[in-house]
VOKOLLUM-639687 format. One record per residue: residue in three letters; x, y, z of N, C-alpha, C in turn; residue number from 1. Coordinates in pm, whole numbers, plus 50000, padded with zeros to 5 digits. Atoms other than C-alpha are relative to their C-alpha. Layout:
N
> type/nX/nY/nZ/caX/caY/caZ/cX/cY/cZ/seq
> ALA/X/Y/Z/X/Y/Z/X/Y/Z/NUM
...
This chain:
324
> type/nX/nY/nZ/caX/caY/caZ/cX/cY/cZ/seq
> UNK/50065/49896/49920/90111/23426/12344/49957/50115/49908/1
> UNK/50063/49864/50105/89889/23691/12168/50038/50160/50044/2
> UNK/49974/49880/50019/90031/24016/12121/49900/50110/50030/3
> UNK/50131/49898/49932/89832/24307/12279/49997/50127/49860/4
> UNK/50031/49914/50116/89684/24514/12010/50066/50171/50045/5
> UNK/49992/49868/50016/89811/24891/11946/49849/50082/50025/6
> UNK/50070/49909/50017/89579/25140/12028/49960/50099/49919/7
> UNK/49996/49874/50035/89424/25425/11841/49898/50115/50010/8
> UNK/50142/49910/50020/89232/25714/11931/50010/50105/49896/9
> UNK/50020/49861/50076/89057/26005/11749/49956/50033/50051/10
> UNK/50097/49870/49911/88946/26326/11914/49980/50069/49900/11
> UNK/50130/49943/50044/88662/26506/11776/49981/50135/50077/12
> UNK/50047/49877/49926/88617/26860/11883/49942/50026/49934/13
> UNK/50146/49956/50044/88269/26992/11847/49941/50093/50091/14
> UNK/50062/49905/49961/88048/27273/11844/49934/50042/49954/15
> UNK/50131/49950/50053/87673/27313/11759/50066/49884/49859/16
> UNK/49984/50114/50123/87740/27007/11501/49907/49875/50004/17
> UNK/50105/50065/50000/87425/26826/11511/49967/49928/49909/18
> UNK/50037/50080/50157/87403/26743/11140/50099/49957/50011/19
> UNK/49875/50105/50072/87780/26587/11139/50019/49893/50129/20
> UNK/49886/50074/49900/87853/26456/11489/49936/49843/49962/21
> UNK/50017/50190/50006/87674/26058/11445/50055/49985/49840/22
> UNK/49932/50026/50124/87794/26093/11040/50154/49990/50058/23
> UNK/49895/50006/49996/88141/26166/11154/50071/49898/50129/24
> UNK/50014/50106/49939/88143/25885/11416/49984/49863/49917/25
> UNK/49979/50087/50087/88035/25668/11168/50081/49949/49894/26
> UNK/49909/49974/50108/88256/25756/10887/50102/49920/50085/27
> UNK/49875/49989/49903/88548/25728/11168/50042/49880/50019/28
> UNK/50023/50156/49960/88422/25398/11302/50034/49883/49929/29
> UNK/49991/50083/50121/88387/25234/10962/50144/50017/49952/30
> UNK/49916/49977/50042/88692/25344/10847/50133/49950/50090/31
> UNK/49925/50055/49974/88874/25227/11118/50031/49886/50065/32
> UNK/50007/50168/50038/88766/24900/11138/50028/49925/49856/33
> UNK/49946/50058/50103/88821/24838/10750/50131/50001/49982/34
> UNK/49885/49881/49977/89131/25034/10730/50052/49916/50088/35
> UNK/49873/49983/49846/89326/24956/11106/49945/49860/50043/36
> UNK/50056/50071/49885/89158/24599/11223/50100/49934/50045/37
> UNK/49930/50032/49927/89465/24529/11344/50029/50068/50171/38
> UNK/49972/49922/49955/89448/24781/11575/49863/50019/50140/39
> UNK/50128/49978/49929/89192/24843/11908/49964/50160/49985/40
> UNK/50006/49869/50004/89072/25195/11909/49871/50064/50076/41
> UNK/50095/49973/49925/88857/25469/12094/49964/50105/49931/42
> UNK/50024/49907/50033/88688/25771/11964/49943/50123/50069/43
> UNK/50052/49882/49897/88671/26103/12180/49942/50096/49964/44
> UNK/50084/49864/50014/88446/26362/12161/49984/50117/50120/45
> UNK/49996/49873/49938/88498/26703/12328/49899/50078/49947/46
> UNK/50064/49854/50059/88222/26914/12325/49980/50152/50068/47
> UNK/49953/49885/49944/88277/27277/12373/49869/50119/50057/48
> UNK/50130/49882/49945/87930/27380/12541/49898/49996/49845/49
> UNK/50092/50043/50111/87712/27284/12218/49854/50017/50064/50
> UNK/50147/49958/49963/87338/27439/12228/49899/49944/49937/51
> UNK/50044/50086/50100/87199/27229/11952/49964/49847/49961/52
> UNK/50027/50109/50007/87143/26942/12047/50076/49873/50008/53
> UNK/49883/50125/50024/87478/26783/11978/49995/49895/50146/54
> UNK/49993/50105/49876/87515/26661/12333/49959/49883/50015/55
> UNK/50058/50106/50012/87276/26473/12295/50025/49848/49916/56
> UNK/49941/50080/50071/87339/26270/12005/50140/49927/50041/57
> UNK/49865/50065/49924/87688/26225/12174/49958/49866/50128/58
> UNK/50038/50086/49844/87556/26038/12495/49926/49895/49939/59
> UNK/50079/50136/50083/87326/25810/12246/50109/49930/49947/60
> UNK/49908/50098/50043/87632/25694/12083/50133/49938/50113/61
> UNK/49937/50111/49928/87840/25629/12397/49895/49873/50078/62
> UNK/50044/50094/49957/87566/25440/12525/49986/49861/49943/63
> UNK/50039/50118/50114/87535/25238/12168/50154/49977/50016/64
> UNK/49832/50093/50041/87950/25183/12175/50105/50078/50126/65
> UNK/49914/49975/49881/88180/25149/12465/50127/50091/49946/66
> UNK/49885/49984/50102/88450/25227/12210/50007/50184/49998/67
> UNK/49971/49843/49942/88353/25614/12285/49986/50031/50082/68
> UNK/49993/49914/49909/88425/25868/12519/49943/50133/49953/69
> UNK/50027/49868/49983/88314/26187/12600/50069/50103/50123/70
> UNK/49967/49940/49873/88384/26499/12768/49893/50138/49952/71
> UNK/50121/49907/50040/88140/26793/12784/50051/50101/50099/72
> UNK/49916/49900/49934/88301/27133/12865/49852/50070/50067/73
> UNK/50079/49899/49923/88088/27369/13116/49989/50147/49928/74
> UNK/50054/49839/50060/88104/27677/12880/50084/49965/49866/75
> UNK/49899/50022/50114/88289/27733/12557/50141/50082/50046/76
> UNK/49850/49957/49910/88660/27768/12650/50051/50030/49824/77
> UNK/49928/50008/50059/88742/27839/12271/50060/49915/49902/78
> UNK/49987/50118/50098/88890/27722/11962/50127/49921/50020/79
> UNK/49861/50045/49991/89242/27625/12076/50014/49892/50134/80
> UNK/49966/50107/49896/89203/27493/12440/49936/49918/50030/81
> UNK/50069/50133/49995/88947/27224/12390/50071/49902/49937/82
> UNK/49928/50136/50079/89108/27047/12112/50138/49973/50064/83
> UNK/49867/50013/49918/89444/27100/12315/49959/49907/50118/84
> UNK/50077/50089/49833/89258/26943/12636/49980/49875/49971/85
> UNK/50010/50125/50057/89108/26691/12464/50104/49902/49925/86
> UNK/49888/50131/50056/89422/26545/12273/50094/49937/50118/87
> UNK/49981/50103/49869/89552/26488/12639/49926/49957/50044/88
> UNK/50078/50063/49952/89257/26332/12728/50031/49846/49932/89
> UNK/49964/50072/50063/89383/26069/12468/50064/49876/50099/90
> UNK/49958/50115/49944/89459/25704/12599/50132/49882/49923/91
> UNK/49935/50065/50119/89622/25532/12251/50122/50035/50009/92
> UNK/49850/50020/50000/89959/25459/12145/50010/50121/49901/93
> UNK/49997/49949/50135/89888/25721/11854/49847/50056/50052/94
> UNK/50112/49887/49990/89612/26051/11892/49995/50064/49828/95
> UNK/50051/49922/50148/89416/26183/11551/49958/50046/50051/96
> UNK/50134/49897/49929/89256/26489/11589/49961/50021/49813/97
> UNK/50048/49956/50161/89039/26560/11305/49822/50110/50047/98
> UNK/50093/49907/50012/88743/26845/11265/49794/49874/50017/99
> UNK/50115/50098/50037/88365/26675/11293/49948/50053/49869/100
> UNK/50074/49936/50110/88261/26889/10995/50036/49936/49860/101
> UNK/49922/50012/50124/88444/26667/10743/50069/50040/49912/102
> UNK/49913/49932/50056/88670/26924/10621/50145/49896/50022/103
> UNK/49838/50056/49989/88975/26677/10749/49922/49853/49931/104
> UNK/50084/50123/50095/88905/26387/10506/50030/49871/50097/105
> UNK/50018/50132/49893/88860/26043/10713/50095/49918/49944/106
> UNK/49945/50125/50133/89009/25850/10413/50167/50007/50035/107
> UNK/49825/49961/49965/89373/25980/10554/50063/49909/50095/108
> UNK/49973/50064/49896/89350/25777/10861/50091/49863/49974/109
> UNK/49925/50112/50064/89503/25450/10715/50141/50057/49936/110
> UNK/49852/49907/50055/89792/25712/10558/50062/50025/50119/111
> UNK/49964/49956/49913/89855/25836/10880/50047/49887/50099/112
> UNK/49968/50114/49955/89867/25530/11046/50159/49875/49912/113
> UNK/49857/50058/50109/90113/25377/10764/50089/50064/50048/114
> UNK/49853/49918/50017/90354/25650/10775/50036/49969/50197/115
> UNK/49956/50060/49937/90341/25610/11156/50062/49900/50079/116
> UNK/49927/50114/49971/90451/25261/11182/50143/49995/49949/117
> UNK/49910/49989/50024/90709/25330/10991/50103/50082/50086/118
> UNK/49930/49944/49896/90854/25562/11277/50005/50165/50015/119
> UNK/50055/49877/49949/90735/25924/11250/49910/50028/50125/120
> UNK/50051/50014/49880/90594/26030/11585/49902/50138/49938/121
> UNK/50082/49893/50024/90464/26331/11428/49918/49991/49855/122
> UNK/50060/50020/50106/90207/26253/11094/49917/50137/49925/123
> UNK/50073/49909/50033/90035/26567/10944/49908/50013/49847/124
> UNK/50034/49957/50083/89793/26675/10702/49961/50108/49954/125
> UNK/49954/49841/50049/89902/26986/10488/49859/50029/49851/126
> UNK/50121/49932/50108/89605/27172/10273/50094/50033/49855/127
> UNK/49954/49898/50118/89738/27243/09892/49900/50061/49919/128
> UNK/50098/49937/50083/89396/27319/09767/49875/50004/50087/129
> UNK/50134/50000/49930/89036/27381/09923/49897/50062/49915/130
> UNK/50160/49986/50043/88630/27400/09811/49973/50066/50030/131
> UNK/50121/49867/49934/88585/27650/10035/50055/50151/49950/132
> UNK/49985/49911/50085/88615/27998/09954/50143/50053/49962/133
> UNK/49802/49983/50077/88959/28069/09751/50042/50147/50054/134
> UNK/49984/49899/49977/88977/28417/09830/50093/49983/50207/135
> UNK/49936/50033/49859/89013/28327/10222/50098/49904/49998/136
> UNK/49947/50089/50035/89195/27998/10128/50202/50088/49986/137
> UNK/49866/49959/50063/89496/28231/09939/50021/50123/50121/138
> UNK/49988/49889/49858/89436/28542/10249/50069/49915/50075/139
> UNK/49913/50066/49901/89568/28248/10483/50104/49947/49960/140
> UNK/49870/50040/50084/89825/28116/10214/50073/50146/50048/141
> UNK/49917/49849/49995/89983/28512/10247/50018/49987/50128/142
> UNK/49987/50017/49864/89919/28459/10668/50107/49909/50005/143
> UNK/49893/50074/49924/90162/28188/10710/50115/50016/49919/144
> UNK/49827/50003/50121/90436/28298/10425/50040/50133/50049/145
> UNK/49974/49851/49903/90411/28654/10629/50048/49935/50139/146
> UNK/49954/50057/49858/90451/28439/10973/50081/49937/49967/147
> UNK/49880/50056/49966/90701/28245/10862/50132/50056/50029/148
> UNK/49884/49866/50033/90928/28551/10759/50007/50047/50135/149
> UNK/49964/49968/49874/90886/28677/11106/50034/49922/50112/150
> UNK/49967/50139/49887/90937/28378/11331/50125/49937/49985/151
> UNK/49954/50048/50017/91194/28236/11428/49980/49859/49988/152
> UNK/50073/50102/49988/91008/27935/11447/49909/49935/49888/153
> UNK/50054/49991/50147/90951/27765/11082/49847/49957/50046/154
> UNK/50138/50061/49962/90550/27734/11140/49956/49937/49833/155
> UNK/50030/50064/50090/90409/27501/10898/49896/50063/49923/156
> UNK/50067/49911/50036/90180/27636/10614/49903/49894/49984/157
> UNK/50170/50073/50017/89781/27546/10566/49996/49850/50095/158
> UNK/50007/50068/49954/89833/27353/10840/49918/50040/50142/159
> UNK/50122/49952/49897/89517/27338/11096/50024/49900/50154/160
> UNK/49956/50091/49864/89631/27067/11366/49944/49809/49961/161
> UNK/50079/50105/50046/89475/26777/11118/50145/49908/49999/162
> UNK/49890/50067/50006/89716/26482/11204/50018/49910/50095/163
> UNK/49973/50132/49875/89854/26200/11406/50118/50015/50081/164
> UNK/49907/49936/49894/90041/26233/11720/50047/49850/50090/165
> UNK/49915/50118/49922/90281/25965/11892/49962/50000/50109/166
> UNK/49982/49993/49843/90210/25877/12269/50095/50100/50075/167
> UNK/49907/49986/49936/90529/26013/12328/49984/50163/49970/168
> UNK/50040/49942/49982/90485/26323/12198/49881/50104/50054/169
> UNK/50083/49965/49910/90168/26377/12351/49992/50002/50142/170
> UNK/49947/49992/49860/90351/26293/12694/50066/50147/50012/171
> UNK/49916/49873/49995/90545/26632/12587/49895/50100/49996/172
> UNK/50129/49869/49991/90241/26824/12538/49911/50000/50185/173
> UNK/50080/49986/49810/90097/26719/12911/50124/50059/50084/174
> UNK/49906/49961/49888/90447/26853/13039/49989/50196/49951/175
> UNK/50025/49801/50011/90362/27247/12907/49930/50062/50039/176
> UNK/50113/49888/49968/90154/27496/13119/50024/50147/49918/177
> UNK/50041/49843/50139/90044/27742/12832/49870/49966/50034/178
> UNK/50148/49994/49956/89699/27819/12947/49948/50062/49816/179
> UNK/50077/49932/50162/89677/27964/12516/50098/49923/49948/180
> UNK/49930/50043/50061/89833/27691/12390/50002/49980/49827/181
> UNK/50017/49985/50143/89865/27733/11970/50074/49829/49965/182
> UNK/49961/50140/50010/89913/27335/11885/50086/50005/49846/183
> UNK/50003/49978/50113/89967/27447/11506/50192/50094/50001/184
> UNK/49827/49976/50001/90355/27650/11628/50042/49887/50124/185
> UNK/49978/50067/49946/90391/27404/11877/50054/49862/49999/186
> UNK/49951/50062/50097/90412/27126/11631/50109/50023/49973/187
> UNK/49818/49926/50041/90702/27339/11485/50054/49988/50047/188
> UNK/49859/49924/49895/90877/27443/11753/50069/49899/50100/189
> UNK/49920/50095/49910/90905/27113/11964/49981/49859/49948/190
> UNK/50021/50105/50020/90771/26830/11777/50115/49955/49868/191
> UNK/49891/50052/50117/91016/26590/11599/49962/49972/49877/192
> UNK/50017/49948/50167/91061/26510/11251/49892/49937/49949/193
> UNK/50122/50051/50033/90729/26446/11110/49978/49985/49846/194
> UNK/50011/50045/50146/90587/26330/10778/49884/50102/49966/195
> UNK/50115/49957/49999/90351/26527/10596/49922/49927/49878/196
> UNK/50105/50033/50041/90017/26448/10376/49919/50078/49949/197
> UNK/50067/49916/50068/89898/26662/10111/49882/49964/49997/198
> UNK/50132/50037/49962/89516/26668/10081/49972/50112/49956/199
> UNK/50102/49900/50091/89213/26894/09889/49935/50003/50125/200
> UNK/50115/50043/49853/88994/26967/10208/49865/50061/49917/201
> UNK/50110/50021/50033/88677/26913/10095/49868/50156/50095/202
> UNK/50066/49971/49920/88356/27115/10190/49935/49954/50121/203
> UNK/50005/50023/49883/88222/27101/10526/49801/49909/49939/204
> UNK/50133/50119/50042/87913/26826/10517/49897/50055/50004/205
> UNK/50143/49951/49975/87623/27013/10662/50060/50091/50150/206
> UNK/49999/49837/49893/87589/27359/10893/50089/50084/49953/207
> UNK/49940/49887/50054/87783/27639/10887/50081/50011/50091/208
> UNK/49893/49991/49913/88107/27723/10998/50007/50089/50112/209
> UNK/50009/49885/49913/88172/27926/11285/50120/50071/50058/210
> UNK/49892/49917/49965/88518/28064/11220/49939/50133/49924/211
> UNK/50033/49892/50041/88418/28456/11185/50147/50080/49983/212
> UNK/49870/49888/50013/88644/28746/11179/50045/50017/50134/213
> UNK/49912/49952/49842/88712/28790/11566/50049/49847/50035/214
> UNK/49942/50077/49935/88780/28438/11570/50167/49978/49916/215
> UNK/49837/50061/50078/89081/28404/11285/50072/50156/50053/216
> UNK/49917/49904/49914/89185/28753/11429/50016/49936/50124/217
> UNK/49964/50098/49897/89214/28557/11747/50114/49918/49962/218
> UNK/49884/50104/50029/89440/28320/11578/50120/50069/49945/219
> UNK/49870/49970/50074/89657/28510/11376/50044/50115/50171/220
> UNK/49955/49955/49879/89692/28756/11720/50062/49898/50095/221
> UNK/49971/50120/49944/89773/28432/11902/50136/49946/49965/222
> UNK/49891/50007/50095/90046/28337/11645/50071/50109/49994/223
> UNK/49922/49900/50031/90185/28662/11632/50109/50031/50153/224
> UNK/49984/49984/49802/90203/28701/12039/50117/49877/50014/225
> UNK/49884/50112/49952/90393/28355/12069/50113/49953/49938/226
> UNK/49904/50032/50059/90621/28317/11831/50073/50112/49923/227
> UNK/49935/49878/50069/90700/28690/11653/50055/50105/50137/228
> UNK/50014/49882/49931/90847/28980/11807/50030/50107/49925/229
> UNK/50013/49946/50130/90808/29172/11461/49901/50129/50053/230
> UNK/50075/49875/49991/90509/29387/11627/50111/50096/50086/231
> UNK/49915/49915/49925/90712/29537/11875/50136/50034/49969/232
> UNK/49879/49933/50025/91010/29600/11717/49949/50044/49879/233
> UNK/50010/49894/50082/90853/29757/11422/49940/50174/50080/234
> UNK/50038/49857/49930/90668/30000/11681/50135/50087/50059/235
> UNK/49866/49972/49923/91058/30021/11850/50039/50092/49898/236
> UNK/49999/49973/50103/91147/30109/11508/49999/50158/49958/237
> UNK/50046/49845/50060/90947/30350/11361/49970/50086/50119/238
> UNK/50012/49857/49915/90889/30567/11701/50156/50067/49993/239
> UNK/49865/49939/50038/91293/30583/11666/50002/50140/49874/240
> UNK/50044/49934/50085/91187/30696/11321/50004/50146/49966/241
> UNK/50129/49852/50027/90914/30975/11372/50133/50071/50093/242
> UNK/49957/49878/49938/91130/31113/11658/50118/50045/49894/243
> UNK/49899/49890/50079/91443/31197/11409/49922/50089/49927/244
> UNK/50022/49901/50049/91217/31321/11176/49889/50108/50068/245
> UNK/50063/49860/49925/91043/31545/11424/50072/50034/50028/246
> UNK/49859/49946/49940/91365/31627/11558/50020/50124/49898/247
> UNK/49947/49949/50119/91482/31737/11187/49916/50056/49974/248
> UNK/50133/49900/50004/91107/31913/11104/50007/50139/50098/249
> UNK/49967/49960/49917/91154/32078/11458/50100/50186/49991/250
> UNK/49894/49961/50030/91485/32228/11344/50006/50101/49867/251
> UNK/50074/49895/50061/91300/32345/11020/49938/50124/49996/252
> UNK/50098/49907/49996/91048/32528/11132/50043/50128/50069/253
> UNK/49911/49916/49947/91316/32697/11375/50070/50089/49923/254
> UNK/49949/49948/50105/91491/32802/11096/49888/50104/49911/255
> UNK/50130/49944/50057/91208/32910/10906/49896/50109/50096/256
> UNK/50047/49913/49923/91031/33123/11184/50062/50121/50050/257
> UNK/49861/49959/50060/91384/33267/11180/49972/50115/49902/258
> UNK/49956/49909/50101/91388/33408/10852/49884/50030/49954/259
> UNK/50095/49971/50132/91050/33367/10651/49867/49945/50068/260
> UNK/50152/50049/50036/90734/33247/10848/49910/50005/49944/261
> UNK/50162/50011/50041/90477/33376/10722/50007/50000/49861/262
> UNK/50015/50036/50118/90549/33244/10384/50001/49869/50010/263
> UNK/50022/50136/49957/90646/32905/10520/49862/49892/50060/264
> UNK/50110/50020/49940/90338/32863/10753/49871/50014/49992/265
> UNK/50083/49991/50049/90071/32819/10572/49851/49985/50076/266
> UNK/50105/50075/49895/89790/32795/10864/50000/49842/50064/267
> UNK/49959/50092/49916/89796/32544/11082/49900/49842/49967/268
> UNK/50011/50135/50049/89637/32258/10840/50087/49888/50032/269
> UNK/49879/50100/50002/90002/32072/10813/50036/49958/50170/270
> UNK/49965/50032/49852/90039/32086/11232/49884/49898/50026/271
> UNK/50103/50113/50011/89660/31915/11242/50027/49873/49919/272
> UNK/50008/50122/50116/89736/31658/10973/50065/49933/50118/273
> UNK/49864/50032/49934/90067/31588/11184/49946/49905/50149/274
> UNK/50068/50063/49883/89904/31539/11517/49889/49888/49992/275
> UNK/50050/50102/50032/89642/31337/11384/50013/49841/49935/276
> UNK/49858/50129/50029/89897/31067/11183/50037/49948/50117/277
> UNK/49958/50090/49897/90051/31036/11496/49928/49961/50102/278
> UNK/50076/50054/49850/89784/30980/11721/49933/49904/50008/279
> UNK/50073/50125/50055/89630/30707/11508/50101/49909/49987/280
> UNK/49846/50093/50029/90020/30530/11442/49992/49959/50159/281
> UNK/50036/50019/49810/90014/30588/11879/49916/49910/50010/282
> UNK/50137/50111/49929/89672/30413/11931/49987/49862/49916/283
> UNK/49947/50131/50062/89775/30125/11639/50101/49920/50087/284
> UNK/49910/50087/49929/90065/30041/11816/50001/49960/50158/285
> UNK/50032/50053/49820/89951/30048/12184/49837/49924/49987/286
> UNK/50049/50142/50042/89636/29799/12039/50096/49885/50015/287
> UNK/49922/50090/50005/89946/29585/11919/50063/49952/50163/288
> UNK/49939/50031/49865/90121/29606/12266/49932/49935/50099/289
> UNK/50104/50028/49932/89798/29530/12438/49994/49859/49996/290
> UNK/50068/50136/50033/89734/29208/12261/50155/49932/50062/291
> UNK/49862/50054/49991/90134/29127/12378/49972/50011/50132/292
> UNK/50005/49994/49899/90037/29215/12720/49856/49905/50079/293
> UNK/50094/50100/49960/89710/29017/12734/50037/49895/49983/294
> UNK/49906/50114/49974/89931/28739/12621/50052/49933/50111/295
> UNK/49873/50011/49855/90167/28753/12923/49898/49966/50100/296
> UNK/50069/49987/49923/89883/28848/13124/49912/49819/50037/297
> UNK/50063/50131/50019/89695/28480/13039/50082/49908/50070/298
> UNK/49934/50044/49962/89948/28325/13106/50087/50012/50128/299
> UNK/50002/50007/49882/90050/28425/13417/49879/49986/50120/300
> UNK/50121/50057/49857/89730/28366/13593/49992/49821/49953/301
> UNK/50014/50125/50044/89762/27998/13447/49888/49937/50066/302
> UNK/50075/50087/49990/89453/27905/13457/49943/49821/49909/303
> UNK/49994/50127/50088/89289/27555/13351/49960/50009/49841/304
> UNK/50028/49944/50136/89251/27542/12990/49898/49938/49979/305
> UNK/50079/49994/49992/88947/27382/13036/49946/49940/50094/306
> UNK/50064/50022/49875/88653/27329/13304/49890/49881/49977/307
> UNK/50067/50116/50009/88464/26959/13278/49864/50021/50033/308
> UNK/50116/50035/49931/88097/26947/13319/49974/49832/50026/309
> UNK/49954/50092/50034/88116/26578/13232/50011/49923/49941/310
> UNK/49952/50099/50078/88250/26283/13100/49962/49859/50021/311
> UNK/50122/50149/50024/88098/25978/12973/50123/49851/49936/312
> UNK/49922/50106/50023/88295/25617/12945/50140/50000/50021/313
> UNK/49864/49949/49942/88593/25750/13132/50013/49860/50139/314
> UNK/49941/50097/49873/88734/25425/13342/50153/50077/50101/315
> UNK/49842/49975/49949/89070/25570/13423/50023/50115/50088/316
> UNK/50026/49862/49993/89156/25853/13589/50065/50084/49897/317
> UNK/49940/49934/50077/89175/26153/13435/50171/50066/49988/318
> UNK/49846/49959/50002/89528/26312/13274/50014/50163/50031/319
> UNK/49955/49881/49940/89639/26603/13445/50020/50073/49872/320
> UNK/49976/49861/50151/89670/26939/13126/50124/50072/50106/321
> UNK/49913/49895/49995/89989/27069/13212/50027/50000/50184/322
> UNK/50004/49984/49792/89948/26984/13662/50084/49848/49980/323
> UNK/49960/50126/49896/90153/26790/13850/49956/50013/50141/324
């Protein structure tokens, strides 16, 4: 009696990727038919509201191969809760998520697949070097050796969510309603013992990236919100701080108005400086609190983490994100 093949998918999250999405389909394809033909497999594509054309190209290749799926979000929901959506959209015994831009090298997939037969449920691939610009490269090296120090939660470093994921743990990810789910401490914090997979990440094939500055501030705010509580107890902190030494200043100037003001009180420069320090330290740290309260706030309206326009070569029904 013939043995029913293992499954394996890869999800593809995309956005405005017109020049990579049929290359990185192909790459994918080829690779895991030479590579895995032991293996049946599907390839998903999430796209996150793409204006460029991608769509398109997507719907030509599920029509050319049953072997993909699609799902086509109604707006852009973001860099975190598509690829989160989409890896429960996953059917396989074993979920890759990898970038379409070719920054997550394809050539890993056969590594990842090895190490998981051997019995890791969790497979990863960890950055020790990158093409792209070094300056940002070593800025995010300092981001996760600063987050680790504050977390109790060891978060893994130069690690983007590039990796292979067990059935089983991906049954644990459909049991969490986090409407801002960070897959990257999440890994950490609940996934078992995993293997990792050093790797050079290459430049991105063709277009241009579209992580800016409000979006990796997004992430590192994101990371900071769910796993630190470093902002708010340094603000706890230092307002303890300022008030002794206003207390003790206070107590100065009492003294001093006392015996000798008007040698002490040199015009009321040093009272302006004073008020102005603290009113900028004030409006720093109630920013910080804000982003801790829009946190909470997200998360208690639990909404869906993302909204379907639709989906192409979907037999089954779909998997509930986090609903029973």
């Amino acid at each position: 009696m013939e043995t029913e093949k293992k499954t394996i998918s890869v999800m593809i999250p995309c956005y405005n990727e017109v020049e990579n999405v049929r290359a990185i389909y192909e790459a994918v394809r080829d690779e895991l038919i030479k590579s895995c033909p032991a293996y049946d497999y599907e390839i998903l594509f999430i796209d996150n509201k793409s204006v460029d054309g991608t769509r398109d190209i997507i719907e030509g290749i599920c029509a050319e191969d049953r072997h993909v799926k699609a799902i086509f979000n109604c707006k852009n929901f973001g860099q975190f809760n598509s690829p989160f959506y989409g890896l429960l959209q996953t059917s396989g015994d074993c979920a890759i998520t990898m970038c379409a831009d070719f920054q997550d090298p394809v050539e890993l997939i056969p590594s990842f697949v090895e190490a998981w037969e051997k019995g890791y449920k969790i497979v990863i691939g960890k950055k020790t070097r990158s093409r792209e610009n070094p300056i940002l490269y070593f800025l995010r090296g300092c981001y996760y050796k600063l987050i680790r120090k504050m977390s109790t939660v060891e978060l893994i470093e130069q690690f983007t969510g590039f990796g292979l994921y067990d059935r089983s743990f991906v049954e644990t990810l459909r049991q969490l309603r986090d409407p801002t789910p960070f897959i990257r401490g999440i890994v950490a914090e609940l996934g078992p013992e995993r293997y990792e997979i050093e790797y050079e990440q290459p430049l991105r094939r063709a277009g241009k990236t579209h992580n800016n500055f409000y979006s990796l501030f997004d992430a590192t705010m994101l990371s900071f919100t769910s796993y630190t509580k470093v902002g708010m107890r340094i603000a706890e902190f230092f307002g303890f701080g300022v008030a002794l030494v206003s207390f003790l200043l206070g107590l100065v100037y009492l003294v001093a108005k006392l015996v000798a003001w008007d040698t002490f009180a040199a015009g009321y420069a040093p009272t302006m400086i004073a008020v102005f320090f603290m009113g900028g330290i004030q409006l720093a740290f109630l920013g910080f609190l804000g982003e801790y309260i829009m946190a909470m706030n997200t998360r208690v309206m639990n909404r869906p983490l993302v909204v379907e326009e639709k989906r192409i070569n979907f037999e089954e029904k779909r998997v509930p994100a986090g609903k029973e």
